[in-house]
PAKE-475911 format. One record per residue: x, y, z of N, C-alpha, C in turn; residue in three letters. Coordinates in pm, whole numbers, plus 50000, padded with zeros to 5 digits. Atoms other than C-alpha are relative to their C-alpha. Example, Ala and Ser with C-alpha at 12.3 -4.5 7.8 and 13.67 -1.06 7.14 Angstrom:
// PAKE-475911
500894988150000512304955050780500905012050000ala 499184988149994513674989450714499235010950073ser 
END
This chain:
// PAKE-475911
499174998849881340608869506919500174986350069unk 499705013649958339928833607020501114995949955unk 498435009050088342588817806811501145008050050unk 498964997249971345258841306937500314994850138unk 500005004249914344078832907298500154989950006unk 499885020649986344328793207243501295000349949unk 498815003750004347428798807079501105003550084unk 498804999749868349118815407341499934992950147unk 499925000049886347328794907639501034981449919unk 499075010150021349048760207407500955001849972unk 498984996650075352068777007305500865004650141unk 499174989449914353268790307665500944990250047unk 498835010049911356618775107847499404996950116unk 500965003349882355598758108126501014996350109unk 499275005049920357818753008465500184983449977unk 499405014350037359998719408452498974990050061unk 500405006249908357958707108756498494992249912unk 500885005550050354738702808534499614995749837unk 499995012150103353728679008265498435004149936unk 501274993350025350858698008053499704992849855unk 500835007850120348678683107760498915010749981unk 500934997550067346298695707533499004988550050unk 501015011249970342628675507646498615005749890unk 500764994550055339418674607461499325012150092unk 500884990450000337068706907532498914999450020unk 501354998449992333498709707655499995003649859unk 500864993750183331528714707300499105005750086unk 501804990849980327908727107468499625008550082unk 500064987349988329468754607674499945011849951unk 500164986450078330308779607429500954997449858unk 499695001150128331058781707056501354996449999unk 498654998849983334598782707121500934995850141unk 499365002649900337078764007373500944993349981unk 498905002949998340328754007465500124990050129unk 499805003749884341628726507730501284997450015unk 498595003649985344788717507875499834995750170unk 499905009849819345778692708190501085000350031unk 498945000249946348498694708384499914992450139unk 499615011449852350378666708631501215013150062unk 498874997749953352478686008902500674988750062unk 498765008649959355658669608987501065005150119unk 499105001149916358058668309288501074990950060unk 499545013949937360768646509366499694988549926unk 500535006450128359618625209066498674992350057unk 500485003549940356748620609260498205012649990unk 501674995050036352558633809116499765007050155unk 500254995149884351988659509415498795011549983unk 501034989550053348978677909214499614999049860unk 500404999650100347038684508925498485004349972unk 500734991050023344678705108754499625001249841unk 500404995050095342788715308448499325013749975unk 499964990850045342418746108274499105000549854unk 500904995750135339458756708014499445015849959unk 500084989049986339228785407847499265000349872unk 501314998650065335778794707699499555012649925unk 500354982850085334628822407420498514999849945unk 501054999150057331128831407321500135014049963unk 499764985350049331538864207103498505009450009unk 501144991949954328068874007169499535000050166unk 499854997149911329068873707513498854986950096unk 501015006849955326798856507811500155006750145unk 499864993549829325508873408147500484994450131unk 499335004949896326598848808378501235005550008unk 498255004749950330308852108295500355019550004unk 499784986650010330068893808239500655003349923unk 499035001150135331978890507905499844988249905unk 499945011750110332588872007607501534988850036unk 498935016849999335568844107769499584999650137unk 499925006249855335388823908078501674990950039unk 499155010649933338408805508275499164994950106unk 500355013649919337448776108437500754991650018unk 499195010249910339828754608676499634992350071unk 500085010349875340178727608867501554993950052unk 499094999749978343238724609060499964990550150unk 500225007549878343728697009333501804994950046unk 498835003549944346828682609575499434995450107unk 499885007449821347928663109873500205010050052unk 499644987949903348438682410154499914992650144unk 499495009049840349738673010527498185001950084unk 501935004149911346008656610705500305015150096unk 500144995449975347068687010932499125012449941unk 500414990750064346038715210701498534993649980unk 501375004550005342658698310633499375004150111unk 500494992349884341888703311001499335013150012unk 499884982849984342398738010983498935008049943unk 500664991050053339438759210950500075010349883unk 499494986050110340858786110742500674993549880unk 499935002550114342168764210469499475001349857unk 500374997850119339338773210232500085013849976unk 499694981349974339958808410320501545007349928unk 499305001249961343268801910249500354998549820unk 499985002250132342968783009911499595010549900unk 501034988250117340408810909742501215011550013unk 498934990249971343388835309861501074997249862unk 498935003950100346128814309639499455004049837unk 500584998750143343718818009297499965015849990unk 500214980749978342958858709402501705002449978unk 498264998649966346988862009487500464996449886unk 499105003050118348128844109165499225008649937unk 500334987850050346108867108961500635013550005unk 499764989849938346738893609134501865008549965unk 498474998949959350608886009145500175005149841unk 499854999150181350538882308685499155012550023unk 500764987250028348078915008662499434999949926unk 501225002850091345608898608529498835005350054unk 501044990350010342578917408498498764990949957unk 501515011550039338978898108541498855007950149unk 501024999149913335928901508698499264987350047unk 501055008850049333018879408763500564985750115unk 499545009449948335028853809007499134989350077unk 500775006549854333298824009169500784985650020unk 499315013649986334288789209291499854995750169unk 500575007849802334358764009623501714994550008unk 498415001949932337588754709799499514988050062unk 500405013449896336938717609928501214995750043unk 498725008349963339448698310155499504986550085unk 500345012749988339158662210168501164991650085unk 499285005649947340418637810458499614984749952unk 500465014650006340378597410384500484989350036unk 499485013349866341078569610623499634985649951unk 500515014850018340828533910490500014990450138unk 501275007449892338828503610682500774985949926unk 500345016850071338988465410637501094997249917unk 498915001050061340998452910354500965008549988unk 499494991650031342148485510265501045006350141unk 499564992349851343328495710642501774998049977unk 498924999050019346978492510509500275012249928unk 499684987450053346598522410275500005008550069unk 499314985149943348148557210416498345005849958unk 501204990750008345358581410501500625008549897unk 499654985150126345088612410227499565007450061unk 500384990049959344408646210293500215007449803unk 499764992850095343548666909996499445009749958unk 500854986350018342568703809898499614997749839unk 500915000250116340448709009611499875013249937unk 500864988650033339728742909428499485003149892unk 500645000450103337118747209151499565013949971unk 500024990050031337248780209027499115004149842unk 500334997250109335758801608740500015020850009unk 499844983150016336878842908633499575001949785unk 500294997350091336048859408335501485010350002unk 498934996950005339448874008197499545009949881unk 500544989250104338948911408060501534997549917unk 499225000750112340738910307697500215013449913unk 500214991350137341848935507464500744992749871unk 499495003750057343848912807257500254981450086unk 499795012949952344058872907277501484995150040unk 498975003149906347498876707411500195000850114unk 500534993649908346358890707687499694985450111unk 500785007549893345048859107808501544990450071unk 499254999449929348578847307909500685005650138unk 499824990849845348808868308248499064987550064unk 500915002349942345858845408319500864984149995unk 499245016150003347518808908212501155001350136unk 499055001049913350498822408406499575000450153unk 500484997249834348778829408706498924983350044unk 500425017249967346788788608680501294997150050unk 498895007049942350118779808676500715000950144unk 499394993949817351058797109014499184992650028unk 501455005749913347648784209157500414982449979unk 499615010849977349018747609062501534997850089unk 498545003149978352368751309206499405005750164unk 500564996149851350868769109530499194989950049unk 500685014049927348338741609601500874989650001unk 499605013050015350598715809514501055001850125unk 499084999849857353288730809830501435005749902unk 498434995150053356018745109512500135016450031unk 500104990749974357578775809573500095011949890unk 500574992250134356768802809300501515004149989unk 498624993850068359698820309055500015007150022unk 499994982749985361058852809174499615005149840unk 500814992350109359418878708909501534999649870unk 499045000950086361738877808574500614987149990unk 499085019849997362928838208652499154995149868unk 500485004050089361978822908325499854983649977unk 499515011650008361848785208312500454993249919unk 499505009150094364038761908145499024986449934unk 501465007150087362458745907875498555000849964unk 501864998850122359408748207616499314988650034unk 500325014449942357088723607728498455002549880unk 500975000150122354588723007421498824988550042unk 500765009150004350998708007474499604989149940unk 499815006550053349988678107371501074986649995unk 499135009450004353128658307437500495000850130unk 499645002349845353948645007767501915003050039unk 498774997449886357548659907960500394989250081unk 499535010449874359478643308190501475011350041unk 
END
């Protein structure tokens, strides 16, 4: 079932906005894994980016409550206001639940931290623009009956990069133009 799942999470179309690659793979998590990185784009202009690993041990493992794990990391700018804002990590863990939720992907086992980072340069640097940037490091276990299955789950990273990054998601049935095949960089 692995191999169907890796071929459909490198084989899927990917919105125009992002620029996805095949990356190497943890080896000494679990027998079996897949990676892929993605740059979001706006305005021809890097406004996010994230990685996506998707992990199989067929004799299963109790942490994850199944035999696959997803594991993300999905980060963006974001206006220094929103950093402020208390409820931003409340806010972020919402966007990863919600994109799920939205594809009907089916998982248990969810954990992860929502960080949001402000940074003000000093001294030489006191010419560079402050940043503001949210962070979210996620990990679900994605119930399978078939390794196609695990597409509901890619599609729903992909929301979770386009939502942190500030894009606005495809009404349901919008398909995006263009195959964007891992491995080889888009534009």
């Amino acid at each position: 079932m692995f191999d169907e799942a890796a071929a459909s999470l490198l084989g899927m179309a990917w919105r125009p906005e992002l620029t996805v690659e095949e990356i190497p793979a943890p080896q000494r998590i679990a027998p079996f894994a897949a990676a892929i990185a993605a740059d979001v784009d706006a305005a021809g202009e890097e406004v996010g980016n994230g990685r996506l690993v998707l992990l199989h041990d067929p004799d299963g493992n109790p942490a994850w409550d199944g035999t696959f794990r997803c594991v993300t990391f999905a980060r963006a700018v974001v206006d220094p206001e929103m950093v402020a804002d208390p409820l931003l990590a409340d806010v972020g863990w919402s966007w990863l639940q919600d994109a799920l939720e939205r594809r009907g992907a089916t998982y248990t086992a969810p954990s992860g931290t929502v960080t949001s980072v402000s940074s003000k340069s000093f001294g030489s640097m006191e010419d560079d623009p402050d940043k503001a940037e949210v962070e979210i490091r996620a990990s679900w276990t994605p119930v399978l009956t078939s390794g196609a299955e695990i597409l509901t789950h890619v599609e729903a990273w992909q929301d979770l990069l386009c939502m942190v990054s500030g894009l606005p998601l495809l009404p349901d049935g919008v398909v995006p133009i263009g195959v964007h095949r891992p491995g080889r960089r888009h534009r």
